[in-house]
C-alpha positions, 0 to 999 in steps of 0.5 A: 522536476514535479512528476506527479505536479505536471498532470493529474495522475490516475491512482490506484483502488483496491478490492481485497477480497475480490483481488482486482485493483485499477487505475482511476482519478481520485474522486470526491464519491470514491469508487465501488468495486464493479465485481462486489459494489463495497468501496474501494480502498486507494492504494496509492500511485506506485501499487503493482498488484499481484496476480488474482491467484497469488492468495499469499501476495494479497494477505500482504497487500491487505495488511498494509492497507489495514495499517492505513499505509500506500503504496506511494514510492516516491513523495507526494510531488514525485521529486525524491529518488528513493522508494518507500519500503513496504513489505512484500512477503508474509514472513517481512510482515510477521517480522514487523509484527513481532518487533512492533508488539515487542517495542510498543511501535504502531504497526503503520511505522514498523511496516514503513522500516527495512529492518524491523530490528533498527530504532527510528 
């Protein structure tokens, strides 16, 4: 069964340097963050945002958002079964940095792995 095809769900936008996210309808405008009015970046469905104060979770959230990745856990339909990995610590990040400049792999695909060290 469709999970996301049966209605439309609200998404997840972004401001990395206020750290304030919400959920709203994808639009053909964008949205502008209320607190510094600069354009908001889509996270995804499946975001969890980490609390304000959490500078350290935030770093993590912005480099996975600069490598033009989201936070989408399932398929684009809501079918599959298995969450997509994404980082959740600096140091998983750091990782995926060094294996991605060590092997010459874009940076967007080392984040997407569990293991950095395994080859695609």
């Amino acid at each position: 069964m469709c999970l996301y095809a049966e209605k439309p769900y609200k998404q997840h936008y972004v401001c990395v340097p206020c750290r304030v996210a919400f959920k709203r309808h994808p639009g053909t405008d964008g949205h502008r963050c209320p607190r510094c009015s600069q354009p908001m970046v889509c996270a995804g469905r499946d975001f969890a945002a980490p609390r304000r104060r959490d500078s350290k979770a935030w770093t993590v959230v912005a480099a996975v958002l600069d490598a033009g990745l989201r936070y989408e856990g399932r398929d684009p339909c809501g079918c599959g079964k298995d969450p997509t990995f994404r980082p959740r610590t600096r140091a998983q990040v750091r990782a995926r940095r060094i294996a991605a400049a060590r092997t010459g792999t874009p940076l967007a695909d080392m984040l997407g792995r569990v293991d950095p060290q395994t080859p695609a």
